[in-house]
PyMOL Python script that loads the backbone (N, CA, C, O; Angstrom):
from pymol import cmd

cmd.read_pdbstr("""\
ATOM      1  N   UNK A   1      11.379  18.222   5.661  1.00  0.00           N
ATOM      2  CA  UNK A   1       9.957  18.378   5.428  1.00  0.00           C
ATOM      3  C   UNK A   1       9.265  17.033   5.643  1.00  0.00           C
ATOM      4  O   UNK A   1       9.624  15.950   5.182  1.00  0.00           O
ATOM      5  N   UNK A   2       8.143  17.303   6.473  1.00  0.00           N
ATOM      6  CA  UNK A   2       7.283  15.516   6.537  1.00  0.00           C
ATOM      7  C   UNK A   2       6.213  15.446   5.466  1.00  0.00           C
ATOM      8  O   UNK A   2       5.820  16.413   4.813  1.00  0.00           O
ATOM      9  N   UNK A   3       5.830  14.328   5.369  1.00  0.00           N
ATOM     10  CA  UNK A   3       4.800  14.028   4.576  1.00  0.00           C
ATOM     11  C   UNK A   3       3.727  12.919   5.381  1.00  0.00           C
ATOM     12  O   UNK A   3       3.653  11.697   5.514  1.00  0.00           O
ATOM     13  N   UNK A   4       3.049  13.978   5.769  1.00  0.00           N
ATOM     14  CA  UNK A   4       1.907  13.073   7.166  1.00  0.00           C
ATOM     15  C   UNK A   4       0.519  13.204   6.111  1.00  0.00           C
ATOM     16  O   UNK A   4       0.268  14.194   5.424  1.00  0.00           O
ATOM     17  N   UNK A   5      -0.226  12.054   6.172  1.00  0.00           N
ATOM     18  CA  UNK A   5      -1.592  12.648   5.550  1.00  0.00           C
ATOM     19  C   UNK A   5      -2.732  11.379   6.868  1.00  0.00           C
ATOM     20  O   UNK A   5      -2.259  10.293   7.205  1.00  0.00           O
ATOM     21  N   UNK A   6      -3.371  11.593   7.100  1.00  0.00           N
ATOM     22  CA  UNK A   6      -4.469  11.127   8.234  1.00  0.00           C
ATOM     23  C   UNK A   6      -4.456   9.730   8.197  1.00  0.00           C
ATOM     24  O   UNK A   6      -4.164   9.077   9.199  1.00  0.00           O
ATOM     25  N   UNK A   7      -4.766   9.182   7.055  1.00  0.00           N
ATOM     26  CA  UNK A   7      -4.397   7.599   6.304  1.00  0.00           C
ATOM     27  C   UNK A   7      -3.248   7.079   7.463  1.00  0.00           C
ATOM     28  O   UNK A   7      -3.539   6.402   8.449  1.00  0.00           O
ATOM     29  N   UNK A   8      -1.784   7.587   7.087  1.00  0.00           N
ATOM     30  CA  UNK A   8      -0.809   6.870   7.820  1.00  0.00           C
ATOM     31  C   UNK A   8      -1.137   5.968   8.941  1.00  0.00           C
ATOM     32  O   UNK A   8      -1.165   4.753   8.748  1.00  0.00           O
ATOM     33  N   UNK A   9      -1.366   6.435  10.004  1.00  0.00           N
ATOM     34  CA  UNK A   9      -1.223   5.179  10.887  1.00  0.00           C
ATOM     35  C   UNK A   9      -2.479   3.927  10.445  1.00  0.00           C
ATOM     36  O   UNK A   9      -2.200   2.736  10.585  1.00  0.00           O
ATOM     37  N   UNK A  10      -3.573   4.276  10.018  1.00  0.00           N
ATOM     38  CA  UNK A  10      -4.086   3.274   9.848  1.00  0.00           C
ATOM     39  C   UNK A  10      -3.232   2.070   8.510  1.00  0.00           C
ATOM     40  O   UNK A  10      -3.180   0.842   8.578  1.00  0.00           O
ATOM     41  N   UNK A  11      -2.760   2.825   7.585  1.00  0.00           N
ATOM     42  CA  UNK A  11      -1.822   2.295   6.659  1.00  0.00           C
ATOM     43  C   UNK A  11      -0.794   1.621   7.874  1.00  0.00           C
ATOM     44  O   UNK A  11      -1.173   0.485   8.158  1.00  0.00           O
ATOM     45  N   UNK A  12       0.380   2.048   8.630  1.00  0.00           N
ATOM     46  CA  UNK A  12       1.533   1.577   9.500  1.00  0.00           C
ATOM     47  C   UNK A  12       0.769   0.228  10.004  1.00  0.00           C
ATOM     48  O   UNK A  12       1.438  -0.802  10.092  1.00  0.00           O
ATOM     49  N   UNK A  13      -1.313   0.196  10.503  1.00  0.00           N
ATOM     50  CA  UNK A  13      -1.450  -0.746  11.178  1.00  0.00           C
ATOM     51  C   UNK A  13      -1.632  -1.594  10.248  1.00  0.00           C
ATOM     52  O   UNK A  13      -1.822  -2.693  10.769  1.00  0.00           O
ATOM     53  N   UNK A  14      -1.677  -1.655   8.977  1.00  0.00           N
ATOM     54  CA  UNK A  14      -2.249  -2.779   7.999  1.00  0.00           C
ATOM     55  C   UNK A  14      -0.788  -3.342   7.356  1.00  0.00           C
ATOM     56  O   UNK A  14      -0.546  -4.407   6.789  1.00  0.00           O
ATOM     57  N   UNK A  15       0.068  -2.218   7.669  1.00  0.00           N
ATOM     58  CA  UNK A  15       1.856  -3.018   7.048  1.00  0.00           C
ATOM     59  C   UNK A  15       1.991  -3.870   8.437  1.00  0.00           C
ATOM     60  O   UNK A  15       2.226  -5.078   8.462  1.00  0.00           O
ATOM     61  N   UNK A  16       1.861  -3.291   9.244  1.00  0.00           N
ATOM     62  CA  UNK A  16       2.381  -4.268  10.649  1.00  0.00           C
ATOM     63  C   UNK A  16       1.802  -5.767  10.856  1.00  0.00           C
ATOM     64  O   UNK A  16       2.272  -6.789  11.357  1.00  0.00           O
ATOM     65  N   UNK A  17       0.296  -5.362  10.109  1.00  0.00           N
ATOM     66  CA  UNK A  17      -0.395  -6.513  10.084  1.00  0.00           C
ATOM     67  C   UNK A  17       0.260  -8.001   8.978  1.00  0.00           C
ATOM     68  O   UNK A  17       0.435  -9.219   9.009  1.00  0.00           O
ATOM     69  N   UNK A  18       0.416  -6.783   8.088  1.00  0.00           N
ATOM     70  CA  UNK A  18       1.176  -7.941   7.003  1.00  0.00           C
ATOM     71  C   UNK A  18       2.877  -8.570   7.033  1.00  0.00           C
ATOM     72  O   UNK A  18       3.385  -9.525   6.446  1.00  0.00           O
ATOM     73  N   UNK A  19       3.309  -7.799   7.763  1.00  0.00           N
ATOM     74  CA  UNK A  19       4.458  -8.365   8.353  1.00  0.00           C
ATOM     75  C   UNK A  19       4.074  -9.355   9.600  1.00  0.00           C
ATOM     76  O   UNK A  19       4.872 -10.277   9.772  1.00  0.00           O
ATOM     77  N   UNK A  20       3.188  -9.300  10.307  1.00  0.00           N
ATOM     78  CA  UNK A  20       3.024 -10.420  11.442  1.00  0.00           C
ATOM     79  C   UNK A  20       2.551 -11.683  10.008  1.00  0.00           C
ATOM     80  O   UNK A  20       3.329 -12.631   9.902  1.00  0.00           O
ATOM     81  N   UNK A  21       1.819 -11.657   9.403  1.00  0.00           N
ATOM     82  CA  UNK A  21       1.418 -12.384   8.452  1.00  0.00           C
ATOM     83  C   UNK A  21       2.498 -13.241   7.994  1.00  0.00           C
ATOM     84  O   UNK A  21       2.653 -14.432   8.264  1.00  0.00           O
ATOM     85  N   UNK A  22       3.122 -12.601   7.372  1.00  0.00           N
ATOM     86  CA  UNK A  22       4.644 -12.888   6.602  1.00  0.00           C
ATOM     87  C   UNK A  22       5.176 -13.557   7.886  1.00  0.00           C
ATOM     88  O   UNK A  22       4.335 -14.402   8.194  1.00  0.00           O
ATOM     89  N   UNK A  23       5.648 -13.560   8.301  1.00  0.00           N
ATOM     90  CA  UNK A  23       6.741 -14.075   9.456  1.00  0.00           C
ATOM     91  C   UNK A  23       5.539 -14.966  10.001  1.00  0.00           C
ATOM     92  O   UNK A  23       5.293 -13.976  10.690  1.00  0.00           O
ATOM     93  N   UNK A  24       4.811 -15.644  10.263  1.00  0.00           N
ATOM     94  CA  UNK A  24       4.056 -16.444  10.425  1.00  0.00           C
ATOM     95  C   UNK A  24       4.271 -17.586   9.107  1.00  0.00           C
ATOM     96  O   UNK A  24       4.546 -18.769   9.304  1.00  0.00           O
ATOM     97  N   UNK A  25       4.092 -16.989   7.787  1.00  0.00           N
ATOM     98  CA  UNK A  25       4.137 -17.966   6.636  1.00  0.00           C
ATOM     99  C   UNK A  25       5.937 -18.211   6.416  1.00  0.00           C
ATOM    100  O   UNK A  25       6.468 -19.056   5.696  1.00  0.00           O
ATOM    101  N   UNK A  26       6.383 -17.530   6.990  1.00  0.00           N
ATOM    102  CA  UNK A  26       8.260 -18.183   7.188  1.00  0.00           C
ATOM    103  C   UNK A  26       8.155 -19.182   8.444  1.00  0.00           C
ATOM    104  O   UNK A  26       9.009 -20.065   8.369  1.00  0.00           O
ATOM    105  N   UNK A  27       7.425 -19.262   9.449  1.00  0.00           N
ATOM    106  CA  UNK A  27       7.396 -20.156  10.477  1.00  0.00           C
ATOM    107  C   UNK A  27       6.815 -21.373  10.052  1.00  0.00           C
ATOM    108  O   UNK A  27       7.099 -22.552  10.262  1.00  0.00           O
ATOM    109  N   UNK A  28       6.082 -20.899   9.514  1.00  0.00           N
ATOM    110  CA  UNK A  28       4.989 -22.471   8.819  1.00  0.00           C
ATOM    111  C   UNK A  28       5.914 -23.505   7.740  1.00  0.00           C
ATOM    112  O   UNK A  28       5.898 -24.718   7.531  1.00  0.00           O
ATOM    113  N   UNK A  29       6.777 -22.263   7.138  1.00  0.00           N
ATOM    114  CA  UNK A  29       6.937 -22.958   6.049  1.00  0.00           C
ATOM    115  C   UNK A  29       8.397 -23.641   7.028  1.00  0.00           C
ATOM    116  O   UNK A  29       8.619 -24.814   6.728  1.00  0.00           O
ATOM    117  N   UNK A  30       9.230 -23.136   7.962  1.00  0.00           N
ATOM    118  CA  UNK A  30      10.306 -23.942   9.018  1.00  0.00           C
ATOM    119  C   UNK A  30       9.410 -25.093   9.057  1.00  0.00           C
ATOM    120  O   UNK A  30       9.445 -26.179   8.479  1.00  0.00           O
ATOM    121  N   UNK A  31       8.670 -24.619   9.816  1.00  0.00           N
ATOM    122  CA  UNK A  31       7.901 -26.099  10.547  1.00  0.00           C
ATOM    123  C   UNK A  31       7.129 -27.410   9.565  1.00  0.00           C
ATOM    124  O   UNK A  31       6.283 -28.267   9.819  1.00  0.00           O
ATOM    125  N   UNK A  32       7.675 -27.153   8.726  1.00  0.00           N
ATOM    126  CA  UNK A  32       7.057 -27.901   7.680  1.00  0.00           C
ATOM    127  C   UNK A  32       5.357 -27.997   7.307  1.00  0.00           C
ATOM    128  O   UNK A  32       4.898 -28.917   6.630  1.00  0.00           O
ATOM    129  N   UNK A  33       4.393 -26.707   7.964  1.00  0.00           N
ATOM    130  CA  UNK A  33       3.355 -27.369   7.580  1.00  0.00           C
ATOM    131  C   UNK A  33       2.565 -27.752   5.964  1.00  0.00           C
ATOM    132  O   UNK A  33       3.106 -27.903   4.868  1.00  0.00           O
ATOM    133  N   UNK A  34       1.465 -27.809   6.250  1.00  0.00           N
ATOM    134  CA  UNK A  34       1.028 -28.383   4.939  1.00  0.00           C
ATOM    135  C   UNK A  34       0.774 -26.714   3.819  1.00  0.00           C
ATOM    136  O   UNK A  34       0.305 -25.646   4.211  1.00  0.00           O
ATOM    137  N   UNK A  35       1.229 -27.026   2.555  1.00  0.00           N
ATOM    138  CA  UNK A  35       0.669 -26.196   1.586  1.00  0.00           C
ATOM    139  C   UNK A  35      -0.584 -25.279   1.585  1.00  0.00           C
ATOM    140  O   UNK A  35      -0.795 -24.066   1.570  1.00  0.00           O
ATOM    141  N   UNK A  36      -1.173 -26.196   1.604  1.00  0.00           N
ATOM    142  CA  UNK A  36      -2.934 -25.207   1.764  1.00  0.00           C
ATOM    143  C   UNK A  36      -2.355 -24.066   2.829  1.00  0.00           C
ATOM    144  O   UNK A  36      -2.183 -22.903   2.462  1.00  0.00           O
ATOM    145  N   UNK A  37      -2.135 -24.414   3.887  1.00  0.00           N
ATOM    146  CA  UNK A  37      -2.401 -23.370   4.962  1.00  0.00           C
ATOM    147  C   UNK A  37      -1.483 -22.645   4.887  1.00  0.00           C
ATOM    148  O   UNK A  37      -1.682 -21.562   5.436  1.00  0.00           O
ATOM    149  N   UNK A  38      -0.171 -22.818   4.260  1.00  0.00           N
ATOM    150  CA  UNK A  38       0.930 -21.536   3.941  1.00  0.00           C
ATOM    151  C   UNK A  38      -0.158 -20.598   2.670  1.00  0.00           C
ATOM    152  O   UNK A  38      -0.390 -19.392   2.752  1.00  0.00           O
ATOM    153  N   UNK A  39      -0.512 -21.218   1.931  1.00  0.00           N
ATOM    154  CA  UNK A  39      -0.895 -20.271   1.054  1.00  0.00           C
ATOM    155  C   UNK A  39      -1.594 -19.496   1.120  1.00  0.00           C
ATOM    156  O   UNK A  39      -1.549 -18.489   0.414  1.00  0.00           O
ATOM    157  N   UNK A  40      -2.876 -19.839   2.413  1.00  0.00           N
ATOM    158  CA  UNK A  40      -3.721 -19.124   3.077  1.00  0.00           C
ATOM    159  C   UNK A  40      -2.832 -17.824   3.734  1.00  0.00           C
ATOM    160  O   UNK A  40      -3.195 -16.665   3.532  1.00  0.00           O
ATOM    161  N   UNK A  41      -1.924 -18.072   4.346  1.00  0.00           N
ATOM    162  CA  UNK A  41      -1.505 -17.350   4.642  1.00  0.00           C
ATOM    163  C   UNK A  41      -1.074 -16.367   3.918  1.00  0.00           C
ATOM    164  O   UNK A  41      -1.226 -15.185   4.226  1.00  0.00           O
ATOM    165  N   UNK A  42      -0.437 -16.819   2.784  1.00  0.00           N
ATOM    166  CA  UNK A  42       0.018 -15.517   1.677  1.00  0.00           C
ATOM    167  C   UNK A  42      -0.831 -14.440   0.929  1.00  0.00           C
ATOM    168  O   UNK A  42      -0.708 -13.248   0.651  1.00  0.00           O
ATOM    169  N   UNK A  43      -1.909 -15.602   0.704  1.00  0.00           N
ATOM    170  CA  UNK A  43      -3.009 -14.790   0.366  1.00  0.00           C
ATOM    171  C   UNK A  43      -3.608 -13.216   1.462  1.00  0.00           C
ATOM    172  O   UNK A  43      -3.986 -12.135   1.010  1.00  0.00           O
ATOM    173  N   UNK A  44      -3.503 -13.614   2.913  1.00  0.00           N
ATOM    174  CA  UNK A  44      -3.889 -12.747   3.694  1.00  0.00           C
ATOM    175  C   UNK A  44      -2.736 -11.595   3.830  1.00  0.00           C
ATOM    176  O   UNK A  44      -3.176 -10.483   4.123  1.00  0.00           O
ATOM    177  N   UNK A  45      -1.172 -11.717   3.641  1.00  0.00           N
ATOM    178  CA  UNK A  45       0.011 -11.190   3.102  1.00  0.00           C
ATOM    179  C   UNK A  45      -0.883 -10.244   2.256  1.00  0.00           C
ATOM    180  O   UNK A  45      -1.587  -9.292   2.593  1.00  0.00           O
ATOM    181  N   UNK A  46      -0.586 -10.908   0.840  1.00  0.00           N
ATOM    182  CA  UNK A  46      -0.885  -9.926  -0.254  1.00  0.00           C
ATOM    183  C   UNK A  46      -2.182  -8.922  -0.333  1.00  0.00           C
ATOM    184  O   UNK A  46      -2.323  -7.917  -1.029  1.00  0.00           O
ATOM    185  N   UNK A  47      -2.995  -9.464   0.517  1.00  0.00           N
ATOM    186  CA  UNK A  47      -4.575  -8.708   0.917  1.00  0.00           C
ATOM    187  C   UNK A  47      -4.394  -7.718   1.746  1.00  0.00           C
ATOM    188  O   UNK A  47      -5.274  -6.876   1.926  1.00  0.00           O
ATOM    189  N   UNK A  48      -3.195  -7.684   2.381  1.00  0.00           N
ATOM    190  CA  UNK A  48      -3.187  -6.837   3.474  1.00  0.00           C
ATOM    191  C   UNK A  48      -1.985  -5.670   2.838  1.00  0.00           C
ATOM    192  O   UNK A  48      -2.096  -4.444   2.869  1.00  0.00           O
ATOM    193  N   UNK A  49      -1.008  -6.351   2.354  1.00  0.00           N
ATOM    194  CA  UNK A  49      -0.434  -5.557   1.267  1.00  0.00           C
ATOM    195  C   UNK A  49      -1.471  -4.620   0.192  1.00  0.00           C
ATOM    196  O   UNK A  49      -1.527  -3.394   0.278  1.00  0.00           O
ATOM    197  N   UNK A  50      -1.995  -5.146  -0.474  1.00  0.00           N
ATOM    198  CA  UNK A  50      -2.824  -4.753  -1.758  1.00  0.00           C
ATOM    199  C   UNK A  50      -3.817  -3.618  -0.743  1.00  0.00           C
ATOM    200  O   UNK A  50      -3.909  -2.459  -1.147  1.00  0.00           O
ATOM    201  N   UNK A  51      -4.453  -3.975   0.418  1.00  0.00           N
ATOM    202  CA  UNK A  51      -5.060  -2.839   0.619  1.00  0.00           C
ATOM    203  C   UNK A  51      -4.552  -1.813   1.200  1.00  0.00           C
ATOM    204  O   UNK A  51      -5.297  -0.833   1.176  1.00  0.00           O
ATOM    205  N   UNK A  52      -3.045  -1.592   1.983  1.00  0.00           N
ATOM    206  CA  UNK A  52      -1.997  -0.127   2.499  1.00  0.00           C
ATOM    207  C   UNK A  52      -1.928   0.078   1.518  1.00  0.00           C
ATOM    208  O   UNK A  52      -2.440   1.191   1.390  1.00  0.00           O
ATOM    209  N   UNK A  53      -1.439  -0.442   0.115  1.00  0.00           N
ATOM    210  CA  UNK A  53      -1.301   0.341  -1.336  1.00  0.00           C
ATOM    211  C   UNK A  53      -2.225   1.027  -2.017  1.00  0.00           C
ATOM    212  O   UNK A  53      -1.837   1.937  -2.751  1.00  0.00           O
ATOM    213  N   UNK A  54      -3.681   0.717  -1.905  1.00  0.00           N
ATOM    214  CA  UNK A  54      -4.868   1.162  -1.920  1.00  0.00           C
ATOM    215  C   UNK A  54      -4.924   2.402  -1.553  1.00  0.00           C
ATOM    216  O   UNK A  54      -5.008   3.335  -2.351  1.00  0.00           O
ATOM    217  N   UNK A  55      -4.878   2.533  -0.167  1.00  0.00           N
ATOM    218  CA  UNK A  55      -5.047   3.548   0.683  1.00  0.00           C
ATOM    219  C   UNK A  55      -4.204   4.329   0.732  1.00  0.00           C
ATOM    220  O   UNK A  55      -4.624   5.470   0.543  1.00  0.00           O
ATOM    221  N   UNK A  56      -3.233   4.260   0.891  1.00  0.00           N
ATOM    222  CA  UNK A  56      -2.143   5.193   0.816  1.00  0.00           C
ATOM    223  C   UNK A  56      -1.852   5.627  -0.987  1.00  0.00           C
ATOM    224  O   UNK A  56      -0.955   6.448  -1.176  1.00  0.00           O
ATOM    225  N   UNK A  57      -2.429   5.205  -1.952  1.00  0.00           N
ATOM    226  CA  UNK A  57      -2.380   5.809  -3.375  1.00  0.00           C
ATOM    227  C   UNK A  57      -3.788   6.875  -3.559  1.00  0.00           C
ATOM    228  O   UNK A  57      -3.791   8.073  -3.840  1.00  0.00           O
ATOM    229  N   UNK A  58      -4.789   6.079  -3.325  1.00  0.00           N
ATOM    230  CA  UNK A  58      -6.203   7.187  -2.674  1.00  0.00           C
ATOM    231  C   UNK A  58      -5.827   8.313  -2.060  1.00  0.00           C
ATOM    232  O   UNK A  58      -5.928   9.423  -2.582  1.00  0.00           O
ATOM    233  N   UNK A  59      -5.275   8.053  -0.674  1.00  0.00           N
ATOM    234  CA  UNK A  59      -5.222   9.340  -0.383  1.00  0.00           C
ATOM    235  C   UNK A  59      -3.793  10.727  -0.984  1.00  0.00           C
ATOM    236  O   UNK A  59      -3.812  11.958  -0.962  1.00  0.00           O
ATOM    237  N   UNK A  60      -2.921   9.897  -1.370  1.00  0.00           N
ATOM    238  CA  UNK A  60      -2.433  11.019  -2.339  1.00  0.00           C
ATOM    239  C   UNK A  60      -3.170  11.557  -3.589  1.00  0.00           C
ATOM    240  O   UNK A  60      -2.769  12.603  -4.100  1.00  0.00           O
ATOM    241  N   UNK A  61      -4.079  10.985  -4.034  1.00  0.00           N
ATOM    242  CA  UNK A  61      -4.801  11.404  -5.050  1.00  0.00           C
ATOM    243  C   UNK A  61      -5.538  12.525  -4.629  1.00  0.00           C
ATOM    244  O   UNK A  61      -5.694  13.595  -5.219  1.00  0.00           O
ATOM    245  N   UNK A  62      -6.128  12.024  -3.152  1.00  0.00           N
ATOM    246  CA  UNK A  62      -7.317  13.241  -2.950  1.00  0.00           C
ATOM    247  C   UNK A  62      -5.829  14.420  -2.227  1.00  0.00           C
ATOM    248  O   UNK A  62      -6.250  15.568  -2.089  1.00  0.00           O
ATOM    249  N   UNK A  63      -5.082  14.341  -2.019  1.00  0.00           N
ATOM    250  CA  UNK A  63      -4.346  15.228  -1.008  1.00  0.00           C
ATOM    251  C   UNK A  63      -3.268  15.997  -1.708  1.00  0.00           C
ATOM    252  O   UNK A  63      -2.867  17.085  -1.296  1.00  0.00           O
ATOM    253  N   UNK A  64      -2.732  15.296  -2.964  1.00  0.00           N
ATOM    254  CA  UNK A  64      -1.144  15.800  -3.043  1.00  0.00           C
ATOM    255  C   UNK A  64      -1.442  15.935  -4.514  1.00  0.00           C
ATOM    256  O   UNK A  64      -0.577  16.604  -5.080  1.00  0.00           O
ATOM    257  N   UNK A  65      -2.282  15.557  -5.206  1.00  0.00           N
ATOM    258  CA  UNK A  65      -2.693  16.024  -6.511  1.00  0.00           C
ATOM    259  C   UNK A  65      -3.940  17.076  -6.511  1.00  0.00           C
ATOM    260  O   UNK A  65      -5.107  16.682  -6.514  1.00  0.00           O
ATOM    261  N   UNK A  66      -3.609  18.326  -6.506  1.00  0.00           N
ATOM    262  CA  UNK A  66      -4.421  19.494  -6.481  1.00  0.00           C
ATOM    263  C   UNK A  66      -4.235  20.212  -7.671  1.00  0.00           C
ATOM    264  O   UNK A  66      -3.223  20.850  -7.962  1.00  0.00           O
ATOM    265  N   UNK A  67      -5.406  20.065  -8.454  1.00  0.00           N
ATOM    266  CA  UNK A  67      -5.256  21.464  -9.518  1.00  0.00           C
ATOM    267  C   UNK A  67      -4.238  22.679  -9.391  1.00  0.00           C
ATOM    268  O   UNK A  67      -4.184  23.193  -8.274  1.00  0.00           O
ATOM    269  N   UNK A  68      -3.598  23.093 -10.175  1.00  0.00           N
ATOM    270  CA  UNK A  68      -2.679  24.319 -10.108  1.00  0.00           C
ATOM    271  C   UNK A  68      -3.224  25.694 -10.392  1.00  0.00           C
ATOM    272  O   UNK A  68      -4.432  25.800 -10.175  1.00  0.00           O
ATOM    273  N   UNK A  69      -2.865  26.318 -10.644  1.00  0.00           N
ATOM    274  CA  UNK A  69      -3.311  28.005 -11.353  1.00  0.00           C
ATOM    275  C   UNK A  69      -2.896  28.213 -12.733  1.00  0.00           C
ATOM    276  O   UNK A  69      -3.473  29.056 -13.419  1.00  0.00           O
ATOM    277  N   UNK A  70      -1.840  27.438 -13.241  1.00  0.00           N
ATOM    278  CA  UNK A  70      -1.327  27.329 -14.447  1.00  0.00           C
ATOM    279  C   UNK A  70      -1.055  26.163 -15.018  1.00  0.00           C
ATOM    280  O   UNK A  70      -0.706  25.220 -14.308  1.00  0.00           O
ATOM    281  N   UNK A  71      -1.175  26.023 -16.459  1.00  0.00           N
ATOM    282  CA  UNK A  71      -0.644  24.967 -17.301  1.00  0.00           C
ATOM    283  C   UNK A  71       0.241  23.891 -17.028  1.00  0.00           C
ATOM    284  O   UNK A  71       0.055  22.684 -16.876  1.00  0.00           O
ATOM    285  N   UNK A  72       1.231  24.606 -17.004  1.00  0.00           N
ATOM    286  CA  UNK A  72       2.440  24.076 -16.553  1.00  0.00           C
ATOM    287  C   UNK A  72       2.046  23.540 -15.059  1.00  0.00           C
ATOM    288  O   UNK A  72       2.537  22.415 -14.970  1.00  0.00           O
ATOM    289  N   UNK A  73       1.581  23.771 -14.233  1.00  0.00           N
ATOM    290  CA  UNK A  73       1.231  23.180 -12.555  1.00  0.00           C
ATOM    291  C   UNK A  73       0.151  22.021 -13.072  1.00  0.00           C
ATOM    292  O   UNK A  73       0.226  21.001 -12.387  1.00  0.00           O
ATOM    293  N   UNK A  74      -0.713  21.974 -14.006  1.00  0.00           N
ATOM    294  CA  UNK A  74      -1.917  21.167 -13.994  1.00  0.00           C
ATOM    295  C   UNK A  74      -1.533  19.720 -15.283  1.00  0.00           C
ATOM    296  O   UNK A  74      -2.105  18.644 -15.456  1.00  0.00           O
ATOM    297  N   UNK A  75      -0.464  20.281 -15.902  1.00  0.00           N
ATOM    298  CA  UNK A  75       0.871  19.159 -16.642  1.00  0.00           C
ATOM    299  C   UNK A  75       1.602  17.937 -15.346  1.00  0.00           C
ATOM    300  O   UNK A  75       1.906  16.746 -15.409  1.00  0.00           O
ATOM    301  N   UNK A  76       1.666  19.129 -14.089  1.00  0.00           N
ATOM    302  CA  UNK A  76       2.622  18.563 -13.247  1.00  0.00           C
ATOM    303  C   UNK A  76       1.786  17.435 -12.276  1.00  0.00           C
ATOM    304  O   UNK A  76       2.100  16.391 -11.705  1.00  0.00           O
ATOM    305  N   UNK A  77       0.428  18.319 -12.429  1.00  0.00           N
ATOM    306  CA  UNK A  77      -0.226  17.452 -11.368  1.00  0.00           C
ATOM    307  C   UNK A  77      -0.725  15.850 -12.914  1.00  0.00           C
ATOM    308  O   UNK A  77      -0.686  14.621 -12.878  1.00  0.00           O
ATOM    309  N   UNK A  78      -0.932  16.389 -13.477  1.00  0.00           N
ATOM    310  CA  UNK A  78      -1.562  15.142 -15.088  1.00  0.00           C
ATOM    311  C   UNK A  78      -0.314  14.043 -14.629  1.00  0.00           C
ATOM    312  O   UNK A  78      -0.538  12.984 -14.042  1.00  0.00           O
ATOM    313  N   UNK A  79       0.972  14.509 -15.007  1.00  0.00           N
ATOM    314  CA  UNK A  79       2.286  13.504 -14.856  1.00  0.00           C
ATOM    315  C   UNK A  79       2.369  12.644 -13.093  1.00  0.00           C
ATOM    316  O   UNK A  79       2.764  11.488 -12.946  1.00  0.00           O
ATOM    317  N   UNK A  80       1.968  13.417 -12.121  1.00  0.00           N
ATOM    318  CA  UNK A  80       1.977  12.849 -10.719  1.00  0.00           C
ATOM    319  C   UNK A  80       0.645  11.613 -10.677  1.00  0.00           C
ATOM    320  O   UNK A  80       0.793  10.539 -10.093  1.00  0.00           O
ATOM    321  N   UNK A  81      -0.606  11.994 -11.386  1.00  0.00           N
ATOM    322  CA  UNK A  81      -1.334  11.091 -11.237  1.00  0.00           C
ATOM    323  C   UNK A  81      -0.865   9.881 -12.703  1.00  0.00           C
ATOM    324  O   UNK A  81      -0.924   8.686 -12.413  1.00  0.00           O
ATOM    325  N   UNK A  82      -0.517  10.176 -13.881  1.00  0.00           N
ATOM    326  CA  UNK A  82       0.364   9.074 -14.673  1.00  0.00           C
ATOM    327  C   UNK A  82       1.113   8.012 -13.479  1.00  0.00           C
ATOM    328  O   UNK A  82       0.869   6.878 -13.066  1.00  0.00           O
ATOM    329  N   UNK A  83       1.848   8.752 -13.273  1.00  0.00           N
ATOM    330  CA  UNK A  83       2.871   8.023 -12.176  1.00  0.00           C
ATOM    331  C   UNK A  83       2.708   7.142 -10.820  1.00  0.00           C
ATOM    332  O   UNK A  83       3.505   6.310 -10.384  1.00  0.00           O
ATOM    333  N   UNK A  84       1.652   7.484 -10.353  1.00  0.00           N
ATOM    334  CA  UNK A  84       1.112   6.642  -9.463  1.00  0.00           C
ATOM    335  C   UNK A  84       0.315   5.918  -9.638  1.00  0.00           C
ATOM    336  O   UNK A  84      -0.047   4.988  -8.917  1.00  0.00           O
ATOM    337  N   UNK A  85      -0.232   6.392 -11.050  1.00  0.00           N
ATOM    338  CA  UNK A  85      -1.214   4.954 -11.363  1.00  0.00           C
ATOM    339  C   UNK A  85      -0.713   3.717 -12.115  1.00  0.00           C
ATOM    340  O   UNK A  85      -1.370   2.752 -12.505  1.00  0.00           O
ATOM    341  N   UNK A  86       0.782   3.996 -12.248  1.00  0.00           N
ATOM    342  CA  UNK A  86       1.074   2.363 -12.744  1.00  0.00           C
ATOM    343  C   UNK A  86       0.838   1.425 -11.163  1.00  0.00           C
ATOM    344  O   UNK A  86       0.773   0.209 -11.342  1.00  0.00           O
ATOM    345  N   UNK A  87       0.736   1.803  -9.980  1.00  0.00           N
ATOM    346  CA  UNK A  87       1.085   0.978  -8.848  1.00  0.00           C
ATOM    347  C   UNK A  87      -0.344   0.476  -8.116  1.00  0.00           C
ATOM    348  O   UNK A  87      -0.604  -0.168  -7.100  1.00  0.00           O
ATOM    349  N   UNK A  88      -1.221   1.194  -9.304  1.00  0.00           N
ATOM    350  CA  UNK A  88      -2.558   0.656  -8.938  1.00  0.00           C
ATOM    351  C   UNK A  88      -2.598  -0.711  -9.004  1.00  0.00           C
ATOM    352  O   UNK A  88      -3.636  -1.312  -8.730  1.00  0.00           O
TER     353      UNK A  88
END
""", "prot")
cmd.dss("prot")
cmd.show_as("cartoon", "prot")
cmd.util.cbc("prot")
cmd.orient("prot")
C-alpha cells in the first residue's frame, strides 16, 4: 500500500535541499573554514529541515486524520493527532 499525499515532492525538494546544505557544512567544516559561516550554514540545515516537518505533519493532519462514524474511530483519530503532535 503507498502513502502519496500532493505535499511529497515538494517535501523530497526541501529534504534534497537540506542534504545539499549538510554536505556543504561537512565540506566547510574539512576545509577548515571560519565558524560564523559553518553555522550559517546549519542554521539553513535546520530551516529547511524544520519546514519538510512542517509540511509533511500539516498535511497528514488535513489528510489522514478524518473524523470516523464511531467512538472508537474518533478515539483513534484523537490518539493519531496526540502522536504527531509531539514532532511539532
Amino acid at each position: 500500500m503507498t502513502h502519496l499525499h500532493a505535499s511529497h515532492p515538494k517535501t523530497i525538494a526541501r529534504l534534497k535541499r537540506a542534504n545539499g546544505h549538510l554536505a556543504k557544512v561537512i565540506s566547510m567544516i574539512e576545509q577548515e573554514k571560519p565558524c560564523l559561516e559553518i553555522a550559517q550554514q546549519l542554521q539553513a540545515v535546520e530551516s529547511a529541515l524544520t519546514n519538510a516537518k512542517r509540511v509533511l505533519i500539516h498535511d497528514h493532519i488535513d489528510h489522514c486524520l478524518v473524523p470516523g462514524e464511531s467512538d472508537e474511530e474518533n478515539a483513534a483519530m484523537l490518539a493519531g493527532l496526540k502522536a504527531i503532535s509531539r514532532y511539532l
